[in-house]
HTML snippet that shows the backbone in 3Dmol.js (N, CA, C, O; Angstrom):
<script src="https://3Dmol.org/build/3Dmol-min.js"></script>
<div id="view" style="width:600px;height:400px;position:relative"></div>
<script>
const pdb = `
ATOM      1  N   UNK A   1      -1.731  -5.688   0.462  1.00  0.00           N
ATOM      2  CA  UNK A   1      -1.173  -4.367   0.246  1.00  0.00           C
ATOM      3  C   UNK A   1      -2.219  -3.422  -0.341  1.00  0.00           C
ATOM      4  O   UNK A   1      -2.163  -2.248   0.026  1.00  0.00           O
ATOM      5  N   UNK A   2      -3.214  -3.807  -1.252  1.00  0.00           N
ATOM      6  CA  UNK A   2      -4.172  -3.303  -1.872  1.00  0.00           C
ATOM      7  C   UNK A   2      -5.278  -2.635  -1.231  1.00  0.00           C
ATOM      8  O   UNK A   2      -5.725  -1.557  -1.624  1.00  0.00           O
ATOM      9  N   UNK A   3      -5.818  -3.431  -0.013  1.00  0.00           N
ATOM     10  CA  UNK A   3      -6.686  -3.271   1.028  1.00  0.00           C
ATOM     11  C   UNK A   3      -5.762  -1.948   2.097  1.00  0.00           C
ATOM     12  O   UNK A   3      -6.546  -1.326   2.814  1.00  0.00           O
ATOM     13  N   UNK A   4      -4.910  -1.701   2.176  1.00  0.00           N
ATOM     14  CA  UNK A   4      -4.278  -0.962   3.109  1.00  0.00           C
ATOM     15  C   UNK A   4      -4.070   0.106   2.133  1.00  0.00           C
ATOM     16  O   UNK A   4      -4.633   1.179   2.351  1.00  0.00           O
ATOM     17  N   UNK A   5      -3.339  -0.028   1.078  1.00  0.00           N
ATOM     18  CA  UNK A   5      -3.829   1.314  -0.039  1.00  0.00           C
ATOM     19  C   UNK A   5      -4.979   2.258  -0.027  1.00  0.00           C
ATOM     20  O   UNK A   5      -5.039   3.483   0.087  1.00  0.00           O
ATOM     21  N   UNK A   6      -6.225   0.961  -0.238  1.00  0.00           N
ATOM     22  CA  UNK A   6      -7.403   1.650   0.323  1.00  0.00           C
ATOM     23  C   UNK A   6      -7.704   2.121   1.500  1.00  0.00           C
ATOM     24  O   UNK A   6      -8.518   3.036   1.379  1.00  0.00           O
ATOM     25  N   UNK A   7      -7.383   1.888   2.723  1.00  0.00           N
ATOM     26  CA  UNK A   7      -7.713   2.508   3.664  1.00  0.00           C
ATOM     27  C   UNK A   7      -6.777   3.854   3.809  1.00  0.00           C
ATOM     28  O   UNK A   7      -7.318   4.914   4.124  1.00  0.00           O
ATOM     29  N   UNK A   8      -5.303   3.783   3.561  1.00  0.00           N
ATOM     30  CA  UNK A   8      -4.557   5.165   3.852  1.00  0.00           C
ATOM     31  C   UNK A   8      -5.659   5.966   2.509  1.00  0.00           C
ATOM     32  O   UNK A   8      -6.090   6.954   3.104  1.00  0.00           O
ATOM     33  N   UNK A   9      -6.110   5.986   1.447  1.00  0.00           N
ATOM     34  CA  UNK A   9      -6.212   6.466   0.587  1.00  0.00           C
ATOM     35  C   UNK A   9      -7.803   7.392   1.173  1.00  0.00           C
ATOM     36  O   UNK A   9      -7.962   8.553   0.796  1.00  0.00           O
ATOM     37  N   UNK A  10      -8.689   6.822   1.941  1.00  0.00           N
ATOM     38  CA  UNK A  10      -9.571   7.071   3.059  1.00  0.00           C
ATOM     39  C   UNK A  10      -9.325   8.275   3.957  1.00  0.00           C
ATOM     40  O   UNK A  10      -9.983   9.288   4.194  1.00  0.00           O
ATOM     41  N   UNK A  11      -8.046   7.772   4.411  1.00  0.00           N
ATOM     42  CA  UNK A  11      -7.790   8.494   5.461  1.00  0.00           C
ATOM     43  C   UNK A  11      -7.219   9.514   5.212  1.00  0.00           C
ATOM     44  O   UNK A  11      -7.256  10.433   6.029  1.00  0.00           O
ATOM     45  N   UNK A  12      -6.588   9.628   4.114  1.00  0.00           N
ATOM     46  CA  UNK A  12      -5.568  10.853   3.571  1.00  0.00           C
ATOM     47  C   UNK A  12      -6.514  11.679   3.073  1.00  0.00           C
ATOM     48  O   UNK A  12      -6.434  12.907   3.109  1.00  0.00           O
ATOM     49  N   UNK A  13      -7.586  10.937   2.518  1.00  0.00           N
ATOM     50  CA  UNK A  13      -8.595  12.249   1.323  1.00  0.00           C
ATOM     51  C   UNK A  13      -8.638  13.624   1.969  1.00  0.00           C
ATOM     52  O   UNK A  13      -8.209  14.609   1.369  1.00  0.00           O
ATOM     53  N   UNK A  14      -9.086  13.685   3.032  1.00  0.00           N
ATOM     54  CA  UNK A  14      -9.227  15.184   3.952  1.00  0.00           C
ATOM     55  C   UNK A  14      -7.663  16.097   3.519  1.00  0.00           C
ATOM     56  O   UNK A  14      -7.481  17.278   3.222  1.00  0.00           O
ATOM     57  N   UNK A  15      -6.850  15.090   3.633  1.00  0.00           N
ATOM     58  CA  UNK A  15      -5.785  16.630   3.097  1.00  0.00           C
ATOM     59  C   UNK A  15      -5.024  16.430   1.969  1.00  0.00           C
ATOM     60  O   UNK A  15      -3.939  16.997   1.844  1.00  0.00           O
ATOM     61  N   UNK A  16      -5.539  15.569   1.000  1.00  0.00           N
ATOM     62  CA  UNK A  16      -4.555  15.297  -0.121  1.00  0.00           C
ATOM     63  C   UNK A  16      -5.586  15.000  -0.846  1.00  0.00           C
ATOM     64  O   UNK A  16      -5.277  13.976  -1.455  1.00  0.00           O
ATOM     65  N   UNK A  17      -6.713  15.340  -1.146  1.00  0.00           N
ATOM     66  CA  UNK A  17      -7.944  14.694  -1.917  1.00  0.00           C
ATOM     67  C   UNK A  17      -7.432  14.730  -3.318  1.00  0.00           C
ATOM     68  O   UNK A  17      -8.286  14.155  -3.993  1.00  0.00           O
ATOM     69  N   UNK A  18      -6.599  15.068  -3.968  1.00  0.00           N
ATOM     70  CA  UNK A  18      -6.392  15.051  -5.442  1.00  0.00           C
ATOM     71  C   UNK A  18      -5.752  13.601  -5.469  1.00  0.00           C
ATOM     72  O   UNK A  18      -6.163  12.581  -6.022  1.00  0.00           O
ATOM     73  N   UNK A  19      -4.643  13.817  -4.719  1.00  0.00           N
ATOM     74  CA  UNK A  19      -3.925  12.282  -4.776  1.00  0.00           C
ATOM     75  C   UNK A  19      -4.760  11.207  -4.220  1.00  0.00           C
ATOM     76  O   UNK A  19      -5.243  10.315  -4.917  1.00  0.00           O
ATOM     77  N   UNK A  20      -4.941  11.326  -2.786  1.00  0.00           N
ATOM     78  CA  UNK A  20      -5.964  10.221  -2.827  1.00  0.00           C
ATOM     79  C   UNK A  20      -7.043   9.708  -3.476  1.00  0.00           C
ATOM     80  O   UNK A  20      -7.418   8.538  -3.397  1.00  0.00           O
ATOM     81  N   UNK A  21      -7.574  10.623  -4.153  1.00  0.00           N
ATOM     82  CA  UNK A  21      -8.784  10.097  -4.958  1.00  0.00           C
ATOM     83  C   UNK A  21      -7.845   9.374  -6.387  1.00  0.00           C
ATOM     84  O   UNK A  21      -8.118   8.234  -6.761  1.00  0.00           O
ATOM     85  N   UNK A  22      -7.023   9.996  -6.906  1.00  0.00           N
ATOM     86  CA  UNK A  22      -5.931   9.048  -8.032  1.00  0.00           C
ATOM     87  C   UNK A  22      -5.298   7.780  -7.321  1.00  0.00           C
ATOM     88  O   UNK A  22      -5.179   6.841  -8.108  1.00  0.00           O
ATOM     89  N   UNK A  23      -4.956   7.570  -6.310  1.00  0.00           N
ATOM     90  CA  UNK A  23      -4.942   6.345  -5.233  1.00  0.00           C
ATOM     91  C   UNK A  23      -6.033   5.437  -5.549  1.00  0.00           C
ATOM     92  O   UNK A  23      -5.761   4.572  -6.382  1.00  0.00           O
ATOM     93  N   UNK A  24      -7.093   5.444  -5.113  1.00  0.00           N
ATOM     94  CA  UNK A  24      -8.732   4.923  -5.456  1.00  0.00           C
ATOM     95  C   UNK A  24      -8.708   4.707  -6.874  1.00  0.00           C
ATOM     96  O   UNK A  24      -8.559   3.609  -7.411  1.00  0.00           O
ATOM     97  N   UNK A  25      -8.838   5.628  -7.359  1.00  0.00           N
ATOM     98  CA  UNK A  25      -8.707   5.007  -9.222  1.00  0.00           C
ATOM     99  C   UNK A  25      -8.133   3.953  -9.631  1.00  0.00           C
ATOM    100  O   UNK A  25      -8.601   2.931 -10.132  1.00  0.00           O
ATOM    101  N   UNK A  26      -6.599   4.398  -9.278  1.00  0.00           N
ATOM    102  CA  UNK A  26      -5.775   3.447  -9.605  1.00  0.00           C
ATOM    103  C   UNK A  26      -5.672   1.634  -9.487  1.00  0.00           C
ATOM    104  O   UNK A  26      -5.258   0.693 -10.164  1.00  0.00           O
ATOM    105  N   UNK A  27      -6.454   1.924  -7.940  1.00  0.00           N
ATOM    106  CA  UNK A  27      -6.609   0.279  -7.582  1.00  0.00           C
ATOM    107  C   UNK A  27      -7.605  -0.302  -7.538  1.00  0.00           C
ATOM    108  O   UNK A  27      -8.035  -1.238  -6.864  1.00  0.00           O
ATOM    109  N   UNK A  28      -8.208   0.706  -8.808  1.00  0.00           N
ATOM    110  CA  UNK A  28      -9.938   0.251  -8.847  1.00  0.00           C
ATOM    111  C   UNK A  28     -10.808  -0.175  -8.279  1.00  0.00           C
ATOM    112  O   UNK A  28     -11.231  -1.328  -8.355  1.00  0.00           O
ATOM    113  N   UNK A  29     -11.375   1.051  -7.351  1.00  0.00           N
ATOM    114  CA  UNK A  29     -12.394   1.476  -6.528  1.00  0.00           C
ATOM    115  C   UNK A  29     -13.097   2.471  -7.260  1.00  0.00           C
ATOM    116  O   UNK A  29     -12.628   3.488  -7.770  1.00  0.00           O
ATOM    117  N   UNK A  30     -14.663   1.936  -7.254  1.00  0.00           N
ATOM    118  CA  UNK A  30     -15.373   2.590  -7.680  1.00  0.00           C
ATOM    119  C   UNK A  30     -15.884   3.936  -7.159  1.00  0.00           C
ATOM    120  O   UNK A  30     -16.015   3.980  -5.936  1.00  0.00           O
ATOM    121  N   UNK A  31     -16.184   4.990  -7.810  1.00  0.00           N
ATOM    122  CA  UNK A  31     -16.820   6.210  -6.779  1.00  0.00           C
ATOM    123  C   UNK A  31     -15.931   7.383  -7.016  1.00  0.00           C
ATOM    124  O   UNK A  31     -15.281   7.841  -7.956  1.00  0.00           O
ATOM    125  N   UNK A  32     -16.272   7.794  -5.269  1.00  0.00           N
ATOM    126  CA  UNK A  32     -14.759   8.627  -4.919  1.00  0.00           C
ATOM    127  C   UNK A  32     -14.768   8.765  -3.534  1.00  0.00           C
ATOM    128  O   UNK A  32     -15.545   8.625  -2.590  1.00  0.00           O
ATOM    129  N   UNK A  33     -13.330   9.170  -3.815  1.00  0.00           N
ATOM    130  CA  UNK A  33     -12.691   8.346  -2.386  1.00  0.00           C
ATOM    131  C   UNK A  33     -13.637   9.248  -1.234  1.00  0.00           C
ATOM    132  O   UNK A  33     -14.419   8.550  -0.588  1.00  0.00           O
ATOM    133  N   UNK A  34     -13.636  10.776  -0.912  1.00  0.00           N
ATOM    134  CA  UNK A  34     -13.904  11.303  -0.098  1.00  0.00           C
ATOM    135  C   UNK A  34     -15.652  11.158   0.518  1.00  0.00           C
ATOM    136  O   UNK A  34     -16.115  11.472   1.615  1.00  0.00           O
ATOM    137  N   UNK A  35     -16.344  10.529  -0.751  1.00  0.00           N
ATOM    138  CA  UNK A  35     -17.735   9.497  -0.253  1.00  0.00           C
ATOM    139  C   UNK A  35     -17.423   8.604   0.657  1.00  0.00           C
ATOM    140  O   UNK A  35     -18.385   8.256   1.341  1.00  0.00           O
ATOM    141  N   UNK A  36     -16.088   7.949   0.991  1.00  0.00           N
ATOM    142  CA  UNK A  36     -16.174   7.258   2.083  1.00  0.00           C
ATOM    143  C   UNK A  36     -16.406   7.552   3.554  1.00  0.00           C
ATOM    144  O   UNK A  36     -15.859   8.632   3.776  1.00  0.00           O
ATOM    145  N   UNK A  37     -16.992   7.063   4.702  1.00  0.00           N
ATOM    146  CA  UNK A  37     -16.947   6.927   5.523  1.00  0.00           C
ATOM    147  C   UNK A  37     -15.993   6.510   6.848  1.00  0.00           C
ATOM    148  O   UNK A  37     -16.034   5.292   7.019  1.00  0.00           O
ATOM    149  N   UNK A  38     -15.313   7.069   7.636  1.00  0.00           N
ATOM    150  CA  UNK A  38     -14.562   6.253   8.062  1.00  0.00           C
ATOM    151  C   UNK A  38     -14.726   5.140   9.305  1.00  0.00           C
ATOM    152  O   UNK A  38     -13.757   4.505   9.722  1.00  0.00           O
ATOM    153  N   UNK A  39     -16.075   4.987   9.839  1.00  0.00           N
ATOM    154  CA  UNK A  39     -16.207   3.530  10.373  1.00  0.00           C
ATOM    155  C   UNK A  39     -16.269   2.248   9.328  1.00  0.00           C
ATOM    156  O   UNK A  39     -16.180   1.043   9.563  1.00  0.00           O
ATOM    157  N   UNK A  40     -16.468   3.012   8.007  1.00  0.00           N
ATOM    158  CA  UNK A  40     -16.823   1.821   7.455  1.00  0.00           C
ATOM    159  C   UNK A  40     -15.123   1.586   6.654  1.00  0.00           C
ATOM    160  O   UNK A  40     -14.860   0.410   6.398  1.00  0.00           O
ATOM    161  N   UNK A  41     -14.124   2.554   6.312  1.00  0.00           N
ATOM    162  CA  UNK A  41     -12.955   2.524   5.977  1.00  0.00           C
ATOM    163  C   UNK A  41     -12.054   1.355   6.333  1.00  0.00           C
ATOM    164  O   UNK A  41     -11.261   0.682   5.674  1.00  0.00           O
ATOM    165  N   UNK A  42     -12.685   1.335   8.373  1.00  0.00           N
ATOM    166  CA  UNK A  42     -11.268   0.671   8.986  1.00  0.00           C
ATOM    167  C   UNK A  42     -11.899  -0.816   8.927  1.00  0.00           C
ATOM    168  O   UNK A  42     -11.532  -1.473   9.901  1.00  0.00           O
ATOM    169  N   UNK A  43     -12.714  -1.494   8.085  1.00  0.00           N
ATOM    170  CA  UNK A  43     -13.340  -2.273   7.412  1.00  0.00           C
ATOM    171  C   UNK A  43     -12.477  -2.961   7.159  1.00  0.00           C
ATOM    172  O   UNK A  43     -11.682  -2.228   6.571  1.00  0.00           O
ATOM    173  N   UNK A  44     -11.839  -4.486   7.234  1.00  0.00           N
ATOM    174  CA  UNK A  44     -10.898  -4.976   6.567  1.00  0.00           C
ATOM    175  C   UNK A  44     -11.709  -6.229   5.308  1.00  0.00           C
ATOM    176  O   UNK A  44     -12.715  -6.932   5.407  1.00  0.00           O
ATOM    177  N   UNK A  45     -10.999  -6.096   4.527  1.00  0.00           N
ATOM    178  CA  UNK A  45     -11.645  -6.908   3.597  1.00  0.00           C
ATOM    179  C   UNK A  45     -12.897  -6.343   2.331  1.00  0.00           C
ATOM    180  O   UNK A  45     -13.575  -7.005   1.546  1.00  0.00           O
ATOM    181  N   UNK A  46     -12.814  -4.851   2.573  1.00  0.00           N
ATOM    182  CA  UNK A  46     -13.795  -4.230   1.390  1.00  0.00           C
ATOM    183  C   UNK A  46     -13.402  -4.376  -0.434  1.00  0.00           C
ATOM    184  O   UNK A  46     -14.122  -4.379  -1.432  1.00  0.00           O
ATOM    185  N   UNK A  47     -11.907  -4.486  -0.231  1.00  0.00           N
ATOM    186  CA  UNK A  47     -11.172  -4.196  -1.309  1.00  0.00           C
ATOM    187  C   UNK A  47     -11.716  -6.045  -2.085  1.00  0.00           C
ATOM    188  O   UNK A  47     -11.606  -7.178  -1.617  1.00  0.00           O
ATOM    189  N   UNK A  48     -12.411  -5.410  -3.697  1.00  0.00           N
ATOM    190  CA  UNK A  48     -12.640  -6.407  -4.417  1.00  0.00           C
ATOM    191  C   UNK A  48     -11.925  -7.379  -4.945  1.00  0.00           C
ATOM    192  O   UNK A  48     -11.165  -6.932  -5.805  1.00  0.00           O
ATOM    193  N   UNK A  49     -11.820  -8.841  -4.756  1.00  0.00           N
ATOM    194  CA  UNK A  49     -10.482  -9.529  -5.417  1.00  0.00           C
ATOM    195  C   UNK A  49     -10.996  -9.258  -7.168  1.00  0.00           C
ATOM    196  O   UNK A  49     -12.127  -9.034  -7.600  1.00  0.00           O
ATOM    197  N   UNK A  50      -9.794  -9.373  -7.848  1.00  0.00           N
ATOM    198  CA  UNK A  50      -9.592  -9.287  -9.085  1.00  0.00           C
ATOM    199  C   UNK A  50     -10.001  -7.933  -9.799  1.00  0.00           C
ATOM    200  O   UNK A  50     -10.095  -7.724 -11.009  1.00  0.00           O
ATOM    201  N   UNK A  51     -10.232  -7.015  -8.678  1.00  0.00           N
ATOM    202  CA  UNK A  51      -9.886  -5.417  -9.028  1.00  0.00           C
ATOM    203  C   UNK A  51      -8.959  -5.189 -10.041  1.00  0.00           C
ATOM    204  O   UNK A  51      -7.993  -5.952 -10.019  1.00  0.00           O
ATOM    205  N   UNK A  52      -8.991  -4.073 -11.217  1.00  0.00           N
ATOM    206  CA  UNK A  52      -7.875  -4.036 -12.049  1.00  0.00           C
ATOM    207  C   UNK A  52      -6.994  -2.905 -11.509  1.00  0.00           C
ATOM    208  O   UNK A  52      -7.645  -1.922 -11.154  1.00  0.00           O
ATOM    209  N   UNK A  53      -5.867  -2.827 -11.386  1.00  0.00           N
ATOM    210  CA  UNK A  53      -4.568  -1.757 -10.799  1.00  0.00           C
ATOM    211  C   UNK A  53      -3.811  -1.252 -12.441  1.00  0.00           C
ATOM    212  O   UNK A  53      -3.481  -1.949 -13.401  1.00  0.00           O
ATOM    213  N   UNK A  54      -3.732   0.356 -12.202  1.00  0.00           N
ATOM    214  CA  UNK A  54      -3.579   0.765 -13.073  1.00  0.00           C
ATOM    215  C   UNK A  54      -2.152   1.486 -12.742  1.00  0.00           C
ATOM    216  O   UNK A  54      -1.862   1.988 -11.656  1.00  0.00           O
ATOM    217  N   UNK A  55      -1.462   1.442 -13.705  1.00  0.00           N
ATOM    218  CA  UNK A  55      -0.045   2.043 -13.256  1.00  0.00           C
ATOM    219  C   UNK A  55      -0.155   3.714 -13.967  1.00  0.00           C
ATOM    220  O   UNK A  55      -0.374   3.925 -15.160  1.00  0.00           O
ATOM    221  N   UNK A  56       0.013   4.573 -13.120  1.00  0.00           N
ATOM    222  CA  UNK A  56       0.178   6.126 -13.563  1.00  0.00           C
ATOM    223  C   UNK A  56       1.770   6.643 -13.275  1.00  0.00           C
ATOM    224  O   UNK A  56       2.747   5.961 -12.963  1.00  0.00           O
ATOM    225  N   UNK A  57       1.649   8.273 -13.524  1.00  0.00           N
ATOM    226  CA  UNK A  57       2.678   8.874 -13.156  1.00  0.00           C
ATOM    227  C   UNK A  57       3.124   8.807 -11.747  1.00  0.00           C
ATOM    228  O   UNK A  57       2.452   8.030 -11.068  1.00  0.00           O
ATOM    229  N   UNK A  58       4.049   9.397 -11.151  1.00  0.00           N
ATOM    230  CA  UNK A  58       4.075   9.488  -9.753  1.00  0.00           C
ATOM    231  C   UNK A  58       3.479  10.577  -9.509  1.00  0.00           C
ATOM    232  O   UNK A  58       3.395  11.648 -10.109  1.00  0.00           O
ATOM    233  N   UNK A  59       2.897  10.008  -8.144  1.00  0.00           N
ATOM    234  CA  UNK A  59       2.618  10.982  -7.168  1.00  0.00           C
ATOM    235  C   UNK A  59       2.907  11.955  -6.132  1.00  0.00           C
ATOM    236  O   UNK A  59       2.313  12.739  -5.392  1.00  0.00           O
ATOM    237  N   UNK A  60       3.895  11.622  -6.361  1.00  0.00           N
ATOM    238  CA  UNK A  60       4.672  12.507  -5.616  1.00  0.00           C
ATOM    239  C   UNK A  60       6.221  12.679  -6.358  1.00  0.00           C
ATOM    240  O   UNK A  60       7.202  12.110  -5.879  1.00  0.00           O
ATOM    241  N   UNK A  61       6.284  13.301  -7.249  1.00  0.00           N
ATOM    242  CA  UNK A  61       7.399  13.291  -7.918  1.00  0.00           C
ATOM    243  C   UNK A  61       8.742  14.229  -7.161  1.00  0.00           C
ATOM    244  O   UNK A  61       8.659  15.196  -6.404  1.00  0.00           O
ATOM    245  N   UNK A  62      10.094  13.447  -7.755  1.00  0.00           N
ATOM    246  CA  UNK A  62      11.150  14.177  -6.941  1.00  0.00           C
ATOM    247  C   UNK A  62      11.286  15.246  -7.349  1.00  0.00           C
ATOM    248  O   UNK A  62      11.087  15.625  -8.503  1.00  0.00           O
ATOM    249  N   UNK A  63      11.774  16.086  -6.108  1.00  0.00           N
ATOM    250  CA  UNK A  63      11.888  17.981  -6.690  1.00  0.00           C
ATOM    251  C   UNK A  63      13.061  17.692  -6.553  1.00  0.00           C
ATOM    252  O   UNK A  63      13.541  16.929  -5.715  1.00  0.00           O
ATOM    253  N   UNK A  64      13.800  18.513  -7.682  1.00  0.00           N
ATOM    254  CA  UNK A  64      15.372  18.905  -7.879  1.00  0.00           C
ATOM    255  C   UNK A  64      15.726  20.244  -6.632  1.00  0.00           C
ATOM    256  O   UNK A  64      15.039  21.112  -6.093  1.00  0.00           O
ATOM    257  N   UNK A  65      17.270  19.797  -6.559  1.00  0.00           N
ATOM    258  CA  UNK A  65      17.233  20.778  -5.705  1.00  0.00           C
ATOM    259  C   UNK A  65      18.728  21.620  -6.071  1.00  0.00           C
ATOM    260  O   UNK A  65      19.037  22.631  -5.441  1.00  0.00           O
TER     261      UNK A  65
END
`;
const viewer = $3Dmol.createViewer("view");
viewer.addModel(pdb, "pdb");
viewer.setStyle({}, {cartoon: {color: "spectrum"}});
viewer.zoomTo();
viewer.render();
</script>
């Protein structure tokens, strides 16, 4: 699940770069996200075992209506 985090988190940077780059943080990836590349993104297996995952606010929080 972690490894696929990272890749949507890749792929999203172009139009959500605030969140995606807090994506990357979170599941501890070093850098930032929009330094990635995307031949090297659809990469399976980049994501480090024993990475630390950090729990934040949401990201997308519910709007009242």
């Amino acid at each position: 699940a972690l490894e696929a985090l990272r890749i949507v988190a890749i792929l999203s940077s172009p139009a959500i770069p605030e969140t995606a780059q807090a994506v990357w943080e979170r599941i501890g990836m070093p850098g930032k996200v929009i330094d990635q590349r995307l031949p090297d993104a659809a990469a399976w297996g980049q994501y480090a075992a024993g990475a630390t995952v950090t729990k934040g606010e949401s990201l997308f929080p519910r709007i009242k209506i």
